[in-house]
N, CA, C and O atoms as a Tripos MOL2 file, in Angstrom:
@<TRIPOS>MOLECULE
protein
  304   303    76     0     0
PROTEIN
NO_CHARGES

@<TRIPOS>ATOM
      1 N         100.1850   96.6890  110.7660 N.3       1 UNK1
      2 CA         99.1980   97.3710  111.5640 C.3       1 UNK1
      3 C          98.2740   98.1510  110.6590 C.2       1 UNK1
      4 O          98.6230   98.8070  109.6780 O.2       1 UNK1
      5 N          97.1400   98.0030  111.0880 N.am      2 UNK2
      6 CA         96.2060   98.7300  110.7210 C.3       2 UNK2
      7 C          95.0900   99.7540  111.2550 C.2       2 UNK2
      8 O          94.5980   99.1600  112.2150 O.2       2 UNK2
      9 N          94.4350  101.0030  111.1200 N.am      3 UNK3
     10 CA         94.2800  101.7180  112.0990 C.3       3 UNK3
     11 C          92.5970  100.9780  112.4390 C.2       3 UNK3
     12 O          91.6410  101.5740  112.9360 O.2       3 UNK3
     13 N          92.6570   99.2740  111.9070 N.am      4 UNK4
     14 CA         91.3260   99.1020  113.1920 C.3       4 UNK4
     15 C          91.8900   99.1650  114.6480 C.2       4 UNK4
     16 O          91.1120   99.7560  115.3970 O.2       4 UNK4
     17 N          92.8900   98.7730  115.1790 N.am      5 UNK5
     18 CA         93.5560   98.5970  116.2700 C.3       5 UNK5
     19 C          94.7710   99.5860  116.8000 C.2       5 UNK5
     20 O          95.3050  100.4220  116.0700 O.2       5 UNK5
     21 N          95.1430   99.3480  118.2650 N.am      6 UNK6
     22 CA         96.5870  100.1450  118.1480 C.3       6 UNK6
     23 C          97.2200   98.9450  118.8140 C.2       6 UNK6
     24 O          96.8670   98.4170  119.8680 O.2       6 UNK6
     25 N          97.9940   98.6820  118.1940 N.am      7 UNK7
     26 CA         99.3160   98.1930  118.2040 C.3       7 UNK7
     27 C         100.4790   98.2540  119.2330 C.2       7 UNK7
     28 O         100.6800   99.4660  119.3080 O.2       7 UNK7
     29 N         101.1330   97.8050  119.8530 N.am      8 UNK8
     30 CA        101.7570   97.8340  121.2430 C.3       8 UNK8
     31 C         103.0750   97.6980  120.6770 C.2       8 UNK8
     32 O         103.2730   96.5090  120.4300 O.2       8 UNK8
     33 N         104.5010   98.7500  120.2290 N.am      9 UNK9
     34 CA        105.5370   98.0330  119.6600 C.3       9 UNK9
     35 C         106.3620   98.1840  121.0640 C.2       9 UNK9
     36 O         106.0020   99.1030  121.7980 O.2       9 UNK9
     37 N         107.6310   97.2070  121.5680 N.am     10 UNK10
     38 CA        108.1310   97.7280  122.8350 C.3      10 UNK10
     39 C         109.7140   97.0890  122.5930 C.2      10 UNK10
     40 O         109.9920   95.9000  122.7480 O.2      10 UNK10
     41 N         110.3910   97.8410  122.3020 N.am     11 UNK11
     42 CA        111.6070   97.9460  122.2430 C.3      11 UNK11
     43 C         112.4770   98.5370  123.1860 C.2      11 UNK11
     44 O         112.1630   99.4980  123.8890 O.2      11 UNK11
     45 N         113.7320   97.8760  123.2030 N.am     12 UNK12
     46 CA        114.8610   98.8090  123.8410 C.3      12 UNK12
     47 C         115.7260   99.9280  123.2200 C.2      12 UNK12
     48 O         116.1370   99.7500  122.0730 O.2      12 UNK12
     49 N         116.1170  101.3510  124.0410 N.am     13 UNK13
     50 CA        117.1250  101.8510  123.3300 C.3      13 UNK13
     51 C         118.2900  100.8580  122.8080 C.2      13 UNK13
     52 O         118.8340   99.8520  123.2640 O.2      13 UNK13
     53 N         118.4360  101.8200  121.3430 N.am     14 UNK14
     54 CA        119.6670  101.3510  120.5290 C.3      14 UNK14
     55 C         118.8500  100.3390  119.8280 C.2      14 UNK14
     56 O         119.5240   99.9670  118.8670 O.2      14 UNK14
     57 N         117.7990   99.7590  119.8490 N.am     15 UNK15
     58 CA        117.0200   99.2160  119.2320 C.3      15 UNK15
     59 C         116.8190   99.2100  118.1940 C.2      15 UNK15
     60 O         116.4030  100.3570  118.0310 O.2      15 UNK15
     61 N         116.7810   98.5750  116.9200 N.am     16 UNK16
     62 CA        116.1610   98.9240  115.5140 C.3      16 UNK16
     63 C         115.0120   99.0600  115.7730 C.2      16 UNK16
     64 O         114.9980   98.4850  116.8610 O.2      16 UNK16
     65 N         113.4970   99.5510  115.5290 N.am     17 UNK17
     66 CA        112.6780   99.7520  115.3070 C.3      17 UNK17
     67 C         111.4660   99.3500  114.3450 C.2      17 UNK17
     68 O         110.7950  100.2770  113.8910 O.2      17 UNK17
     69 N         111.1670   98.1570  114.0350 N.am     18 UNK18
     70 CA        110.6270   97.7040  112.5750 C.3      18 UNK18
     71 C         109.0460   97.3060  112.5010 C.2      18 UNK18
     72 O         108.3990   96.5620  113.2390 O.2      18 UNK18
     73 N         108.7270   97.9040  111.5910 N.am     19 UNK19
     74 CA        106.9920   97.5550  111.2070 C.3      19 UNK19
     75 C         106.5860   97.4860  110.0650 C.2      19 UNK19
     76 O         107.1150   98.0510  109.1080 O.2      19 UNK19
     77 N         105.4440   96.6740  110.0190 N.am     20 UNK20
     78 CA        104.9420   97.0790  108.6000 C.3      20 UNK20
     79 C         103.5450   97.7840  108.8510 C.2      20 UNK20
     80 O         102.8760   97.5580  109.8590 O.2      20 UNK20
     81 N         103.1550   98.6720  107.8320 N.am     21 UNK21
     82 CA        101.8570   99.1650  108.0290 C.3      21 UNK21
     83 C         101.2660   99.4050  106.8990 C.2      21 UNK21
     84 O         101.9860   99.8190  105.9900 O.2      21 UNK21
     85 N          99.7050   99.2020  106.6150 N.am     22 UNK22
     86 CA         98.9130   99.4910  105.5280 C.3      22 UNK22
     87 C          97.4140  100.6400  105.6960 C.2      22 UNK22
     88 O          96.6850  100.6630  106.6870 O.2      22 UNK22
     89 N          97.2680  101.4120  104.5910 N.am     23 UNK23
     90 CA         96.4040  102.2700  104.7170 C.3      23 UNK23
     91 C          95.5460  101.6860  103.1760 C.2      23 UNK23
     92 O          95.9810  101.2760  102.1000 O.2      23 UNK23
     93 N          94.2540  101.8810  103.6790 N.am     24 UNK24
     94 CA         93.1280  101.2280  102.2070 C.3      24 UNK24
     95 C          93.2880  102.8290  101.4570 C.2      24 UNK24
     96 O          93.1140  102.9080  100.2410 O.2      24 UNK24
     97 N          93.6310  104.0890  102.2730 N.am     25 UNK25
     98 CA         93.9370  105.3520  101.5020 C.3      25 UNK25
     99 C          94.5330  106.1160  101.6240 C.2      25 UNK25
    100 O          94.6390  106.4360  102.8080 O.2      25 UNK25
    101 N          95.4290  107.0630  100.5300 N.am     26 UNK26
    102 CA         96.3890  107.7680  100.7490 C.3      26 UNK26
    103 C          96.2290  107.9160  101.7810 C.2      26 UNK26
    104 O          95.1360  108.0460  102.3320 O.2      26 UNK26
    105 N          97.6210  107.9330  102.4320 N.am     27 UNK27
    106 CA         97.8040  108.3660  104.0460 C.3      27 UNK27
    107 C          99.3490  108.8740  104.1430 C.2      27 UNK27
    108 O         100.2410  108.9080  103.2960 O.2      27 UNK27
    109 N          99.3010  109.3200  105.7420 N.am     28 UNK28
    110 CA        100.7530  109.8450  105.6560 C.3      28 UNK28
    111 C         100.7480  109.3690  107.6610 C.2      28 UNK28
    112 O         100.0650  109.8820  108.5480 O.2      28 UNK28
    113 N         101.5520  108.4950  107.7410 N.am     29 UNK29
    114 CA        102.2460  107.6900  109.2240 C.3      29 UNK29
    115 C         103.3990  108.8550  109.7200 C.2      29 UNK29
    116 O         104.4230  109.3090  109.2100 O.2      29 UNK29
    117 N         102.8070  109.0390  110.7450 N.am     30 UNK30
    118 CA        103.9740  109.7470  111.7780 C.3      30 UNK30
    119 C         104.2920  109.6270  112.8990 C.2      30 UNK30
    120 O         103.7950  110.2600  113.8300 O.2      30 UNK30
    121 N         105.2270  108.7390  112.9920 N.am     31 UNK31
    122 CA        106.1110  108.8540  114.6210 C.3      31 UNK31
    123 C         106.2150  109.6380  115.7200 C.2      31 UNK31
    124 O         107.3510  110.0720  115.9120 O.2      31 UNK31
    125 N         105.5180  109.9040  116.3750 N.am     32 UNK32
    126 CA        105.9630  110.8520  116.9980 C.3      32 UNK32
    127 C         106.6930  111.3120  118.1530 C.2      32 UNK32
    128 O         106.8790  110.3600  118.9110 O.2      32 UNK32
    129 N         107.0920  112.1900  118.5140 N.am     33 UNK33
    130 CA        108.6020  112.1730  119.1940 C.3      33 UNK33
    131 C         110.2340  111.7310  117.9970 C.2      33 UNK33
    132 O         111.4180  112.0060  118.1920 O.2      33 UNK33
    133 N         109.6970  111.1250  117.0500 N.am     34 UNK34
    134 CA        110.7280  110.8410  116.2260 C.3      34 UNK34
    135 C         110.9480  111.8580  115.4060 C.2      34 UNK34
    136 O         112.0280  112.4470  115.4400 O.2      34 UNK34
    137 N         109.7410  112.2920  114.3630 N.am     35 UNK35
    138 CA        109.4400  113.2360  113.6940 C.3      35 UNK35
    139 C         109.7510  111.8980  112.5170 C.2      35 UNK35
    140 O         110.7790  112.1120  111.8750 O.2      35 UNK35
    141 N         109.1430  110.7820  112.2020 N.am     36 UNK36
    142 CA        109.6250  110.0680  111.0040 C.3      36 UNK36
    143 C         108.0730  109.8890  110.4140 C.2      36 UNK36
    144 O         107.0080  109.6140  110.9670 O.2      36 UNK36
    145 N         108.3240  110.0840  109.4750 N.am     37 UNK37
    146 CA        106.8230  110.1050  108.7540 C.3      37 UNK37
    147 C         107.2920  109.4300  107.2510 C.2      37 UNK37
    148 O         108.3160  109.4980  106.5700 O.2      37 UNK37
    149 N         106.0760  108.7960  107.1280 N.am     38 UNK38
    150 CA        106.3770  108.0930  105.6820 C.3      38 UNK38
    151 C         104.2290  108.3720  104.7800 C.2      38 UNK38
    152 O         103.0720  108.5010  105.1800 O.2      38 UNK38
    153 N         104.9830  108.3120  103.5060 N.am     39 UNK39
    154 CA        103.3550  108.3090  102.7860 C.3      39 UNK39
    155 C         103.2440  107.2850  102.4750 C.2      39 UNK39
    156 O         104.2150  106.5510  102.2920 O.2      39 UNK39
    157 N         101.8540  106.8680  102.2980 N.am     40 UNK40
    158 CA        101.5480  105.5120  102.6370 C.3      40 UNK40
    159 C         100.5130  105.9160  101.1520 C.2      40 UNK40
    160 O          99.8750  106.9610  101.0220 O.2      40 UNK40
    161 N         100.5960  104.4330   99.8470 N.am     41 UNK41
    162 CA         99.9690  104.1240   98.7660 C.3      41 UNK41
    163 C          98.6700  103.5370   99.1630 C.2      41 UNK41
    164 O          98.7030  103.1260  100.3230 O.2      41 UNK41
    165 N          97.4090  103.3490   98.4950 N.am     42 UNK42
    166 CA         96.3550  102.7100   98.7940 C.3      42 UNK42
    167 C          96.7520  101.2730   98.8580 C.2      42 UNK42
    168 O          97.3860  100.7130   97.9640 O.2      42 UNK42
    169 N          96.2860  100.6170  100.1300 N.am     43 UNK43
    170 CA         96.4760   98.9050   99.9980 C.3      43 UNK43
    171 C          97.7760   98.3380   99.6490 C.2      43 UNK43
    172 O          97.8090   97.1810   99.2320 O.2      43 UNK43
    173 N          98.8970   99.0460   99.7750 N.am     44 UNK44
    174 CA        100.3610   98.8970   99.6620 C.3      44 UNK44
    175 C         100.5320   98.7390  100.7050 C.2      44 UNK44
    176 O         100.1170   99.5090  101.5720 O.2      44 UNK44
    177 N         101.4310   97.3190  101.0100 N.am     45 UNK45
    178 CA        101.9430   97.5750  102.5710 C.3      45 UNK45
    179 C         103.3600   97.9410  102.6670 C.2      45 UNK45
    180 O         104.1900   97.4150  101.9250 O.2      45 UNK45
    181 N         103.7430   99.0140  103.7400 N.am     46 UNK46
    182 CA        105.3440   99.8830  103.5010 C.3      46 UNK46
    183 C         105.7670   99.1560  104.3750 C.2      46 UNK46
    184 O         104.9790   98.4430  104.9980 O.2      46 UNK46
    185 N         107.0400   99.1500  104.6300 N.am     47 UNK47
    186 CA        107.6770   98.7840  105.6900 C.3      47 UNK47
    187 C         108.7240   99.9470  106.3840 C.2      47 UNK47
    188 O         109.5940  100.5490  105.7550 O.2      47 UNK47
    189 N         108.4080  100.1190  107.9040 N.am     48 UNK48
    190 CA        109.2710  101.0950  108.6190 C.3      48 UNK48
    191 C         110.1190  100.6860  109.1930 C.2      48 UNK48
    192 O         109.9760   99.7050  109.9240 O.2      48 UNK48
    193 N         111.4600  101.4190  109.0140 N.am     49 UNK49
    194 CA        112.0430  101.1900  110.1020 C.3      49 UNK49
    195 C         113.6350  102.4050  110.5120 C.2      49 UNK49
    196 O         114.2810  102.9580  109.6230 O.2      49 UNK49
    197 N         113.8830  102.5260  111.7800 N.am     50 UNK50
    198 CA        114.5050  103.6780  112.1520 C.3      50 UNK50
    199 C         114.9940  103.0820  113.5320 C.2      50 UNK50
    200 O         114.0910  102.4840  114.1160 O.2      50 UNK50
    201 N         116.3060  103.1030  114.2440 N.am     51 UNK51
    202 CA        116.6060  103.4580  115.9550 C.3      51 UNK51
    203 C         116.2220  103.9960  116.6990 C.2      51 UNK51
    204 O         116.0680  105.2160  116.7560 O.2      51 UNK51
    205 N         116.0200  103.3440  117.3160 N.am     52 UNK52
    206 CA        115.1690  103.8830  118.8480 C.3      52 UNK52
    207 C         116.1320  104.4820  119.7480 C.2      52 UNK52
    208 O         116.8080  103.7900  120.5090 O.2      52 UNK52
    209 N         116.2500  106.1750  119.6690 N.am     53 UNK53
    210 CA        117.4250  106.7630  120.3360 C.3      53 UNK53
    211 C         117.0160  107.7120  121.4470 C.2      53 UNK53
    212 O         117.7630  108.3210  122.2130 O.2      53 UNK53
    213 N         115.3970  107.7270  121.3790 N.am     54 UNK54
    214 CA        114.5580  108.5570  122.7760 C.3      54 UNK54
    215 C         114.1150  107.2320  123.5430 C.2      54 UNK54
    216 O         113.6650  106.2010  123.0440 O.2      54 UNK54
    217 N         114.3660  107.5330  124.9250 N.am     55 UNK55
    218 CA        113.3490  106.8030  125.8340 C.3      55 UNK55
    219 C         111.7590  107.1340  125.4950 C.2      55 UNK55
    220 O         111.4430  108.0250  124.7060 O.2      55 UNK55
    221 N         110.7670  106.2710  126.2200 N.am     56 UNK56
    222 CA        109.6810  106.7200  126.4470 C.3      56 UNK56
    223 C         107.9640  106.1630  126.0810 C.2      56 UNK56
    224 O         107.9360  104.9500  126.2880 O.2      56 UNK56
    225 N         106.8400  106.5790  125.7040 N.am     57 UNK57
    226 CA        106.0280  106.3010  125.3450 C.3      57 UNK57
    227 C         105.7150  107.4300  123.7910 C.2      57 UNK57
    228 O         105.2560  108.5610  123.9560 O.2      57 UNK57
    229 N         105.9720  107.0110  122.6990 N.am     58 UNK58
    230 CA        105.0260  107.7530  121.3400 C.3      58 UNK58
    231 C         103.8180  106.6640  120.4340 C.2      58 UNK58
    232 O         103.6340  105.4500  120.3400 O.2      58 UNK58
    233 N         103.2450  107.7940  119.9340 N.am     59 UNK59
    234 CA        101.8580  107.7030  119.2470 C.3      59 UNK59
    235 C         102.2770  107.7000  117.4940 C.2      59 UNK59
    236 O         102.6070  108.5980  116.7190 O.2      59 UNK59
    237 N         102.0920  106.3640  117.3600 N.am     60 UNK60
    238 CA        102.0370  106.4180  115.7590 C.3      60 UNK60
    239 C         100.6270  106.5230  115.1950 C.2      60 UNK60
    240 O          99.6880  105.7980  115.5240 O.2      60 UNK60
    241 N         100.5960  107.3530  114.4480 N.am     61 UNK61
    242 CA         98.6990  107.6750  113.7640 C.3      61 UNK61
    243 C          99.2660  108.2760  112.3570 C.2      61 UNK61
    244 O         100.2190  108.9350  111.9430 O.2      61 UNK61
    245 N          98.0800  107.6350  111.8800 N.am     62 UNK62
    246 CA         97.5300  108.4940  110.6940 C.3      62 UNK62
    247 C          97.0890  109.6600  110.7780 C.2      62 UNK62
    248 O          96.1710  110.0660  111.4920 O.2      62 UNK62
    249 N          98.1390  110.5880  109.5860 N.am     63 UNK63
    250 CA         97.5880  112.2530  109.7980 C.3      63 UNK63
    251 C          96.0880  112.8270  109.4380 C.2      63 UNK63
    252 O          95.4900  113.8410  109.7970 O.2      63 UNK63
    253 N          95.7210  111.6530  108.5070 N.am     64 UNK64
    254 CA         94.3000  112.2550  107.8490 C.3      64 UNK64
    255 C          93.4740  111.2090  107.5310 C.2      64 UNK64
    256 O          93.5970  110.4130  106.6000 O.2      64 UNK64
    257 N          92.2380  111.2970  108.7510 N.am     65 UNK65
    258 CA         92.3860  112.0070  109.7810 C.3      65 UNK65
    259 C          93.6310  111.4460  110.7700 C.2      65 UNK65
    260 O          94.4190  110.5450  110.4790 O.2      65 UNK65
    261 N          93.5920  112.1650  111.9210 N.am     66 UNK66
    262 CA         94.3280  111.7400  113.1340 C.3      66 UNK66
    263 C          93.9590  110.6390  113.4330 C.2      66 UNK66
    264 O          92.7750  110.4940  113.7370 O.2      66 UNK66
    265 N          94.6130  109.8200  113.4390 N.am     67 UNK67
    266 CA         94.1080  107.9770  113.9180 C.3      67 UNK67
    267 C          95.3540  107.2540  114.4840 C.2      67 UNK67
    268 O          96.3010  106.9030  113.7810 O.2      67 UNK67
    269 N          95.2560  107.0440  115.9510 N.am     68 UNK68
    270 CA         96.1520  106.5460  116.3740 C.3      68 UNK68
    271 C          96.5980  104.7320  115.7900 C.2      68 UNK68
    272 O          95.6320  104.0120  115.5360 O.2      68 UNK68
    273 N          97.3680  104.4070  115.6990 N.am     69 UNK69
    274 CA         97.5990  102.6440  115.1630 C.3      69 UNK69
    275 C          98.4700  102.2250  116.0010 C.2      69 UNK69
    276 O          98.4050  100.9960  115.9690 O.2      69 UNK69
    277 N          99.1520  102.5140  116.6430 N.am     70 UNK70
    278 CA        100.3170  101.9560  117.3760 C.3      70 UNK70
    279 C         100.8720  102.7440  118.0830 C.2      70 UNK70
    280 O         101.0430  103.9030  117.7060 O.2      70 UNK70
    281 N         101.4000  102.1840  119.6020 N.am     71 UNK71
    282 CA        102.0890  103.5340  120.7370 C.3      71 UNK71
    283 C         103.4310  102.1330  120.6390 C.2      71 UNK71
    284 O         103.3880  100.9070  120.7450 O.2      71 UNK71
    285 N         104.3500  102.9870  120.4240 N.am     72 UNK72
    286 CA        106.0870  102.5320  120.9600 C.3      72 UNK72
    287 C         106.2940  103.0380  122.3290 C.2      72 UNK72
    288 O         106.1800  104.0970  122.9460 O.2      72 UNK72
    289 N         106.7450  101.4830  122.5890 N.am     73 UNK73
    290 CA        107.3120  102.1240  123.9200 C.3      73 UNK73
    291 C         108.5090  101.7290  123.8080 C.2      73 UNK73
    292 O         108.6470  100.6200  123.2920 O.2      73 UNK73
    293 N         109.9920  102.6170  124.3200 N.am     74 UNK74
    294 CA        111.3560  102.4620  123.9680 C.3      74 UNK74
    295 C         111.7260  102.0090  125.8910 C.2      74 UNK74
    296 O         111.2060  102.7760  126.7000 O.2      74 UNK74
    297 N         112.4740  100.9700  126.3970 N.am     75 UNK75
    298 CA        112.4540  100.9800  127.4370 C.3      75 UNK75
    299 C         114.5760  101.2770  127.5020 C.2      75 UNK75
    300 O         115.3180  100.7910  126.6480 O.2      75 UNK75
    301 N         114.9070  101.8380  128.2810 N.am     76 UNK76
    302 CA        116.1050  102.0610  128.7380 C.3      76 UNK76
    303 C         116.9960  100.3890  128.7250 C.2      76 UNK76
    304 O         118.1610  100.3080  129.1130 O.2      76 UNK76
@<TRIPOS>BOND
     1     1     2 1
     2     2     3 1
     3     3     4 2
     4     3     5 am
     5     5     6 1
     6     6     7 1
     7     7     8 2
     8     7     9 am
     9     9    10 1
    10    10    11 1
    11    11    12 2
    12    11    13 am
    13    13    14 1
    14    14    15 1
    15    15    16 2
    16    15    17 am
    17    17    18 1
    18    18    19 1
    19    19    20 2
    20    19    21 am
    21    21    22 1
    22    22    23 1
    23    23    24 2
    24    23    25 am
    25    25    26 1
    26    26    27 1
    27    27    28 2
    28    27    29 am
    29    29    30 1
    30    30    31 1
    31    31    32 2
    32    31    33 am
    33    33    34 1
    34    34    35 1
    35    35    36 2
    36    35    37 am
    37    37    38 1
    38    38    39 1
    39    39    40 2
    40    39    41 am
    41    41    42 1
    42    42    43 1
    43    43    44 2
    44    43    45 am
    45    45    46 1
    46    46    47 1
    47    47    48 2
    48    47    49 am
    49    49    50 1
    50    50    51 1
    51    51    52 2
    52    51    53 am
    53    53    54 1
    54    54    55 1
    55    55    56 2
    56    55    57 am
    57    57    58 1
    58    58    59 1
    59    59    60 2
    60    59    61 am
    61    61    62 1
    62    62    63 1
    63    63    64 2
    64    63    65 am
    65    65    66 1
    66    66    67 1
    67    67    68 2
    68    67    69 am
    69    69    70 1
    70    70    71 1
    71    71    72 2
    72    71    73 am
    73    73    74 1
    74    74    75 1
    75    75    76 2
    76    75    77 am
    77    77    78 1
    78    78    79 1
    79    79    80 2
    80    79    81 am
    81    81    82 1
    82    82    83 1
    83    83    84 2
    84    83    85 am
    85    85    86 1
    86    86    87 1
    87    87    88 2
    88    87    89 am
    89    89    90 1
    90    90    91 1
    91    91    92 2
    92    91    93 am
    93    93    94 1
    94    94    95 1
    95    95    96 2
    96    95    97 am
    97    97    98 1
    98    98    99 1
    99    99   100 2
   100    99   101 am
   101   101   102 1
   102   102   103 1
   103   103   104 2
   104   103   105 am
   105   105   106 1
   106   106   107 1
   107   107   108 2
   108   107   109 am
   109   109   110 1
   110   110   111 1
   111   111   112 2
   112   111   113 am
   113   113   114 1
   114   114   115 1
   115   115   116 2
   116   115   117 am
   117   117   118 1
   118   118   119 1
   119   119   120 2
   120   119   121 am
   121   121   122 1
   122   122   123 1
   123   123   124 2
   124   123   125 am
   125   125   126 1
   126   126   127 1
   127   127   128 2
   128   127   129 am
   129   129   130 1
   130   130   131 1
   131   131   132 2
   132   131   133 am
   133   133   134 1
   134   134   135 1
   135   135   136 2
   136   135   137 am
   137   137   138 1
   138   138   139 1
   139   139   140 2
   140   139   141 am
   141   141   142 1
   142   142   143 1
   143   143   144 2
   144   143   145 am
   145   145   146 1
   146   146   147 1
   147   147   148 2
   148   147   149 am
   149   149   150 1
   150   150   151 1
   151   151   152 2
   152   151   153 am
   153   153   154 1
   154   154   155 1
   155   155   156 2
   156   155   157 am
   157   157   158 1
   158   158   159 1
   159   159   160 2
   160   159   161 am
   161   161   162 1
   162   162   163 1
   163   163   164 2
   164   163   165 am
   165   165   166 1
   166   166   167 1
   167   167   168 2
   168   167   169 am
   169   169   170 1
   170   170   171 1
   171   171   172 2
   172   171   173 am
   173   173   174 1
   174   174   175 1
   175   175   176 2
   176   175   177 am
   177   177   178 1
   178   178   179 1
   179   179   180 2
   180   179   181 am
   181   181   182 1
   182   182   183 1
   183   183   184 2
   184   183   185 am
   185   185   186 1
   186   186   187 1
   187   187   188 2
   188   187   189 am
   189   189   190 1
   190   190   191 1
   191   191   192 2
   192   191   193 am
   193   193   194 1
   194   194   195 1
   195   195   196 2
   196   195   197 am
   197   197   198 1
   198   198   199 1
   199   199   200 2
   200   199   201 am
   201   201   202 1
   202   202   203 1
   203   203   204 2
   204   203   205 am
   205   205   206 1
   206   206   207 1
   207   207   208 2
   208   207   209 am
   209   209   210 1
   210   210   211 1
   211   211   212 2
   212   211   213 am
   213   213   214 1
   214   214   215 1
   215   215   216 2
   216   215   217 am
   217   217   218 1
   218   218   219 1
   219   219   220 2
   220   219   221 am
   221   221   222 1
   222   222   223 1
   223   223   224 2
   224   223   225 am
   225   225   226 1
   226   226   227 1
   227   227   228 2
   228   227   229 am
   229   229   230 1
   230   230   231 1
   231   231   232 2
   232   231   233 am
   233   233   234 1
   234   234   235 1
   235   235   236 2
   236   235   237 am
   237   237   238 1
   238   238   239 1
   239   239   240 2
   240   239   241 am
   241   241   242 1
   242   242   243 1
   243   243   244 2
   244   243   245 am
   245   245   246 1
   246   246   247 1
   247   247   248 2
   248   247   249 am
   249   249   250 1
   250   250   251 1
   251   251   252 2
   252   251   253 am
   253   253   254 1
   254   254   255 1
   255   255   256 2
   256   255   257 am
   257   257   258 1
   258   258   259 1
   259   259   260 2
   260   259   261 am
   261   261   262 1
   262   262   263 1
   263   263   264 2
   264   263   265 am
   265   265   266 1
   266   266   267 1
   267   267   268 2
   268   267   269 am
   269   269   270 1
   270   270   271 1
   271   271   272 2
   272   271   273 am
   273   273   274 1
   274   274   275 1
   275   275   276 2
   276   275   277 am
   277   277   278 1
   278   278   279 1
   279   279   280 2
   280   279   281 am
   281   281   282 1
   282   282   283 1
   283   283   284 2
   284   283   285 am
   285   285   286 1
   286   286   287 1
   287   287   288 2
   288   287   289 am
   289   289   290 1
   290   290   291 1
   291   291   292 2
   292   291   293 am
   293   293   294 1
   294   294   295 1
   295   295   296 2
   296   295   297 am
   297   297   298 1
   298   298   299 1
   299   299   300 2
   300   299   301 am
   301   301   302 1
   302   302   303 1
   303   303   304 2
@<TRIPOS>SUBSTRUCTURE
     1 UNK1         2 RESIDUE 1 A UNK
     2 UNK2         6 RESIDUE 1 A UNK
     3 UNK3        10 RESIDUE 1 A UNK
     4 UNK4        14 RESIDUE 1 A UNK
     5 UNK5        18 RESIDUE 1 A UNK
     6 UNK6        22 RESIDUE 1 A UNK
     7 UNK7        26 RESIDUE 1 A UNK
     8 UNK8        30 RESIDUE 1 A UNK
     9 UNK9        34 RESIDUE 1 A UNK
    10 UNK10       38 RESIDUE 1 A UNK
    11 UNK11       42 RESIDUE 1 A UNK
    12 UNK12       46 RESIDUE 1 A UNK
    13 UNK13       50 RESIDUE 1 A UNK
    14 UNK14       54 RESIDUE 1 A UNK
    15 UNK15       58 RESIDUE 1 A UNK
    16 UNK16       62 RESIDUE 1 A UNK
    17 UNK17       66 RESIDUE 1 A UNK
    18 UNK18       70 RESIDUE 1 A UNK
    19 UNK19       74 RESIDUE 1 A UNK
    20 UNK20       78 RESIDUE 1 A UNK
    21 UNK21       82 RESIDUE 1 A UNK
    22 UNK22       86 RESIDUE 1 A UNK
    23 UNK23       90 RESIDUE 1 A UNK
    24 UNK24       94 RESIDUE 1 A UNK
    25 UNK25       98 RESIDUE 1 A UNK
    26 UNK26      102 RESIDUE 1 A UNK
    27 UNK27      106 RESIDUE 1 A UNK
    28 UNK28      110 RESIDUE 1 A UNK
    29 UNK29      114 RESIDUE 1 A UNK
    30 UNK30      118 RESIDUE 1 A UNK
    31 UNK31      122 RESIDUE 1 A UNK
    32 UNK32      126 RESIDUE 1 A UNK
    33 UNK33      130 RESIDUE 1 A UNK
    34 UNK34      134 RESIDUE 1 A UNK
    35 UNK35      138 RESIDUE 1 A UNK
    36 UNK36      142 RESIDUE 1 A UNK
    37 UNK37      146 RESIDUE 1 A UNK
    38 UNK38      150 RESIDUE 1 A UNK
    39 UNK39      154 RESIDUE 1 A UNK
    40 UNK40      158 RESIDUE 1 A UNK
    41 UNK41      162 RESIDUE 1 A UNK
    42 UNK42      166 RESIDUE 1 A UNK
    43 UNK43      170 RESIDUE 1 A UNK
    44 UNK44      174 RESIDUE 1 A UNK
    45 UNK45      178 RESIDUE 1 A UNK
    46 UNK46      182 RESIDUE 1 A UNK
    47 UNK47      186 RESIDUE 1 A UNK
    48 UNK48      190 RESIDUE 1 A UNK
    49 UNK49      194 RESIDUE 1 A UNK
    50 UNK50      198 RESIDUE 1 A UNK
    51 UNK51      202 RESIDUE 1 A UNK
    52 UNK52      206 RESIDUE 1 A UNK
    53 UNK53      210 RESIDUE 1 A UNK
    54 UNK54      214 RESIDUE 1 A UNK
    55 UNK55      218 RESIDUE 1 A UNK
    56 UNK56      222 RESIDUE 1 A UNK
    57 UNK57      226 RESIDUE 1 A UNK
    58 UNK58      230 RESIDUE 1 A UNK
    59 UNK59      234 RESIDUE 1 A UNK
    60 UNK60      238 RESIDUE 1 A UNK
    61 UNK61      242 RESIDUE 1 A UNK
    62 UNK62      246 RESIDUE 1 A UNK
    63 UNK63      250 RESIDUE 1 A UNK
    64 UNK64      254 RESIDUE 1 A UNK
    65 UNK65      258 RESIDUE 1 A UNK
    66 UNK66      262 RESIDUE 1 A UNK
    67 UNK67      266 RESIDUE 1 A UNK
    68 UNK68      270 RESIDUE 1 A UNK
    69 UNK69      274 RESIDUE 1 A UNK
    70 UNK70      278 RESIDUE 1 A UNK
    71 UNK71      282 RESIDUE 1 A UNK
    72 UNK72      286 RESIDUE 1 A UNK
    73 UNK73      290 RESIDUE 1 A UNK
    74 UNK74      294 RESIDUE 1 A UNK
    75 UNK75      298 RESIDUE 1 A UNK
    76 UNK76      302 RESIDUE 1 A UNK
């Protein structure tokens, strides 16, 4: 994912959680509702990944600026 778009991830609880994402500049990705944040290299693509242990709808964005890229949705 990249922040031209947002991204639709939709998983179940107990779920692994997995993505890859790229920033053209320093950046820093944060989950939210998770609190999982990773820093992101220029044009490096990272790979995320963590359990899906909240229900619900969160906003993954870039902190700087704020740029949404992807909403998780965790379904029961």
């Amino acid at each position: 994912m990249t922040a031209a778009k947002v991204t639709r991830i939709e998983v179940s609880e107990g779920d692994q959680v997995r993505f890859r994402v790229r920033s053209d500049e320093p950046e820093e990705l944060h989950v939210h509702g998770y609190d999982v944040t990773k820093d992101l290299e220029p044009g490096k693509t990272e790979k995320m990944s963590f359990k899906a242990t909240i229900e619900g709808i969160f906003e993954i964005e870039f902190e700087h600026p704020t740029t949404q890229v992807a909403e998780l949705r965790v379904e029961p």
